[in-house]
C-alpha positions in Angstrom: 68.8 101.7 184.5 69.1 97.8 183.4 72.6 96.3 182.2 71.7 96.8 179.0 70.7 100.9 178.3 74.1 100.8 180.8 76.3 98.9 178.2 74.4 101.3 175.0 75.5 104.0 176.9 78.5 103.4 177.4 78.6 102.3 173.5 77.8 106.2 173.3 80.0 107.4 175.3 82.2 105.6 173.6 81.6 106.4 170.2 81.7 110.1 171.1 85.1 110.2 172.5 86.5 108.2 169.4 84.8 109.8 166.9 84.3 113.1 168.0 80.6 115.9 167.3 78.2 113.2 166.1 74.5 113.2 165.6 71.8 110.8 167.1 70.8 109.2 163.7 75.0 109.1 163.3 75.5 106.9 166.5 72.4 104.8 165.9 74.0 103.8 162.3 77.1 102.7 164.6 75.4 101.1 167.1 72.7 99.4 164.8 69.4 100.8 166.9 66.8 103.3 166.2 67.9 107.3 166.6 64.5 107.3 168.6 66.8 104.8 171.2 70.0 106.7 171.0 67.9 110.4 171.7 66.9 108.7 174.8 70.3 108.2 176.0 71.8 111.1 174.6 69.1 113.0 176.8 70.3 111.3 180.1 73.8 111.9 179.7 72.9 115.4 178.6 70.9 115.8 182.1 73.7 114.3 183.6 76.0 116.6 182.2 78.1 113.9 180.4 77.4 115.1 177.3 76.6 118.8 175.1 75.1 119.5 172.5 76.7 121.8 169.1 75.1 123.2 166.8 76.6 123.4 163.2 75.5 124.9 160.0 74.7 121.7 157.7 77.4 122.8 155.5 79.9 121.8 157.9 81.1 125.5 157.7 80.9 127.9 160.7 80.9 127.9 164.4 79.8 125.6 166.6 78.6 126.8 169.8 76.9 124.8 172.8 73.1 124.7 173.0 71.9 122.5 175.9 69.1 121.5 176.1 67.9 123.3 172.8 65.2 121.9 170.5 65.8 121.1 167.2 62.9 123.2 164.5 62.2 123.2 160.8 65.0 124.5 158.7 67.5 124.1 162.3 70.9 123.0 161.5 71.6 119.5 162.4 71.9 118.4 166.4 75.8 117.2 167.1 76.5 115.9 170.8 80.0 115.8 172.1 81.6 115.0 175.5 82.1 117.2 178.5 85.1 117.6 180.6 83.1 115.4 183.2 82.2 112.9 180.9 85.9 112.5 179.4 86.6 112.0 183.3 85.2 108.8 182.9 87.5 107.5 181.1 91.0 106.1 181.8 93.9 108.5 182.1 97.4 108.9 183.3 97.3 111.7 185.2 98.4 110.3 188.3 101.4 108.5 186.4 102.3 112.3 185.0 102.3 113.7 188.1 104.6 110.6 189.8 107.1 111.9 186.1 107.1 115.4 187.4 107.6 115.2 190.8 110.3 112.6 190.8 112.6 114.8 188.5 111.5 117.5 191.1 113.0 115.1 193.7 115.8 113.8 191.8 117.5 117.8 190.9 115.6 119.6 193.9 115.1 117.4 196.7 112.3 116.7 199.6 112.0 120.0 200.3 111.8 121.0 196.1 108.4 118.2 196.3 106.8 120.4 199.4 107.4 123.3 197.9 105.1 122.1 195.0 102.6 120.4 197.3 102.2 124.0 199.3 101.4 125.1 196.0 99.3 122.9 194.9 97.3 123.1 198.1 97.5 127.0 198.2 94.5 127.7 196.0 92.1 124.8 198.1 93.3 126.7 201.0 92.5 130.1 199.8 89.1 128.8 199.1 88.6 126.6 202.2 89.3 129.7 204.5 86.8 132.3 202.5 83.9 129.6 203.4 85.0 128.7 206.8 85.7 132.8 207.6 82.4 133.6 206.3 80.2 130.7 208.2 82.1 130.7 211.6 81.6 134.6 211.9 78.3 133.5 213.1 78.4 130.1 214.4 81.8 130.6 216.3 85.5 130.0 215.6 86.2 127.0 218.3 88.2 124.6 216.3 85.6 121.8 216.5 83.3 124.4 214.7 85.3 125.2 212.3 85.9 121.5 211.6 82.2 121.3 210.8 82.6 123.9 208.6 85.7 123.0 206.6 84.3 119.8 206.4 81.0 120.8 204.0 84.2 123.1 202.4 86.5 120.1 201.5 83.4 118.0 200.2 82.4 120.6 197.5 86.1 120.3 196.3 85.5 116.6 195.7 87.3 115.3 199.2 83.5 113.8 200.7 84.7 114.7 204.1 82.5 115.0 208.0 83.4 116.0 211.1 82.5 114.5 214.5 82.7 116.2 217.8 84.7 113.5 220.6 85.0 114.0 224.4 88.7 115.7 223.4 87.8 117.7 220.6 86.6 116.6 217.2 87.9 114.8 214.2 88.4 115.3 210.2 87.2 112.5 208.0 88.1 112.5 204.3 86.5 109.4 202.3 88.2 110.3 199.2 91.9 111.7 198.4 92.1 112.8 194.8 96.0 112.3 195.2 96.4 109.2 196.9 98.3 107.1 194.4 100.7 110.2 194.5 101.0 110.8 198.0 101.7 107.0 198.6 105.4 107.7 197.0 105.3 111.2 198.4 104.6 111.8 202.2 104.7 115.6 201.3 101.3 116.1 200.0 99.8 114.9 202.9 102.1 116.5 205.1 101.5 120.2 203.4 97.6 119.3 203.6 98.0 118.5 206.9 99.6 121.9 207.9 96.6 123.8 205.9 93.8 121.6 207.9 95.6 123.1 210.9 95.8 126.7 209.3 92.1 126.4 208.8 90.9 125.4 212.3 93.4 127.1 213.8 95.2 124.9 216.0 97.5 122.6 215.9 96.0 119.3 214.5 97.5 115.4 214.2 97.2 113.2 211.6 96.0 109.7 212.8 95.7 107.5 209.3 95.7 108.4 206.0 94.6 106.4 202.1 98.0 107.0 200.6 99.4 104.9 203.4 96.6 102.3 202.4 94.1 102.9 205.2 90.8 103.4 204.5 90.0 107.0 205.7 92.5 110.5 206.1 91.7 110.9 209.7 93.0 114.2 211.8 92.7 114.9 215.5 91.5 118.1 216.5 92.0 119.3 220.0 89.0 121.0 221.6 88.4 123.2 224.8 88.1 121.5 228.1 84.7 121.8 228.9 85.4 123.4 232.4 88.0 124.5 234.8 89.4 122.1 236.2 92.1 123.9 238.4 91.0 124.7 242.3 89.8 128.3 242.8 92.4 129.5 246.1 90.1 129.9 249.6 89.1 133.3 250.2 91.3 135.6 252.5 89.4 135.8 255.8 88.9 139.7 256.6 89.5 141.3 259.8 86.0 141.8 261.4 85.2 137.9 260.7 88.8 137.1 262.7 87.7 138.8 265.5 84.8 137.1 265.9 86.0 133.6 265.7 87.7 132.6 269.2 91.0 131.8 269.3 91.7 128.1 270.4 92.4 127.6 273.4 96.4 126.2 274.4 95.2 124.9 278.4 94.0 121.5 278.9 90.1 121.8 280.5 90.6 118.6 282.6 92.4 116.2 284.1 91.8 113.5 282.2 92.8 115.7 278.5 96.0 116.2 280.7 96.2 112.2 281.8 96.5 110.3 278.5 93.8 107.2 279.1 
């Protein structure tokens, strides 16, 4: 896509989230190009899912209901495109500055332990759904932490956290790229702390957090102890039984010479 069908769509984009269900020869009026130009986009971000498409009667009167994808025929109502939640995403918002209100007047009349109460909360449904996929995949690929590192790893990237796991010569390790509340978690410690406490759940062992975004470096990194890969304590010597002590001589107590009796 070149700079400029990037800028028009973002014009429509634009226009959509100010203005609300339009139609393609509506935006091209706005935007001073051909409907032919603005179908073309609308299409992408329609593929894309960015964008829906509505249906409404052309008196205006009636419901609208999503169609994606459809066709407009002869004697169809009129084709109106709106935004999807995903493509309102793209937009700035303040969610992160709500959720710094809320959690400081948790803090202020509830204290620390009020704030990990609500992060244990928040993390309880990602848990709940973490454990069904990790349960279900490791009842045939084994539970060993490591493995179920693997596992929770593919688990935590499907809920938007673009996470791997790597097996080390002491266990494994948890990557997460991205931490959808980092900007939170930089003023309070509890949300990685309860997330930390569900990775462990999850693998089931006891895990340590080595580095994490909210405290500005560049990946959430957790150790995960693994299974020595062999015994390492000495088996005990085998008792010797009676019919082999008879058979071994018993050493002898007298000197054989003179010169074993004569130190040289």
């Amino acid at each position: 896509m070149s700079p400029d069908d990037g800028r028009t769509r973002d014009r429509v984009t634009g226009l959509l989230l100010e203005h609300g269900a339009q139609t393609a020869t509506e935006l091209a009026g706005r935007l001073g190009v051909s409907p032919a130009a603005v179908r073309r986009h609308l299409d992408s971000l329609v593929a894309e899912g960015h964008v829906t498409e509505l249906v409404r009667s052309r008196s205006g009167q009636g419901a609208e209901r999503a169609l994606p994808g459809s066709v407009r025929g002869r004697g169809r109502p009129a084709r109106h495109f709106v935004l999807t939640d995903a493509g309102r995403a793209g937009f700035p918002h303040a969610y992160d500055d709500l959720a710094l209100t809320a959690l400081r007047f948790v803090a202020a009349h509830g204290g620390p332990d009020a704030v990990r109460d609500v992060a244990e909360q928040q993390l309880a449904g990602l848990e709940e759904r973490c454990s069904t996929a990790v349960e279900r995949a490791t009842a045939t690929t084994g539970s060993a932490p490591v493995d179920r590192a693997q596992v929770l790893a593919e688990a935590l990237t499907a809920e938007g956290y673009a996470a791997s796991a790597s097996a080390l010569s002491g266990g494994g390790q948890l990557c997460q790229h991205h931490c959808p509340v980092a900007h939170v978690a930089a003023e309070f410690p509890q949300l990685c702390e309860a997330e930390t406490a569900v990775i462990g759940r999850l693998v089931g062992t006891h895990v340590q957090r080595l580095a994490t975004i909210a405290h500005g470096d560049g990946i959430c990194t957790t150790h995960i102890p693994g299974r020595l890969s062999g015994n390492t304590s000495r088996a005990p010597r085998p008792v010797p039984t009676e019919r082999s002590a008879q058979r071994r001589p018993a050493p002898s107590t007298t000197p054989q010479s003179a010169r074993e009796r004569t130190p040289a």
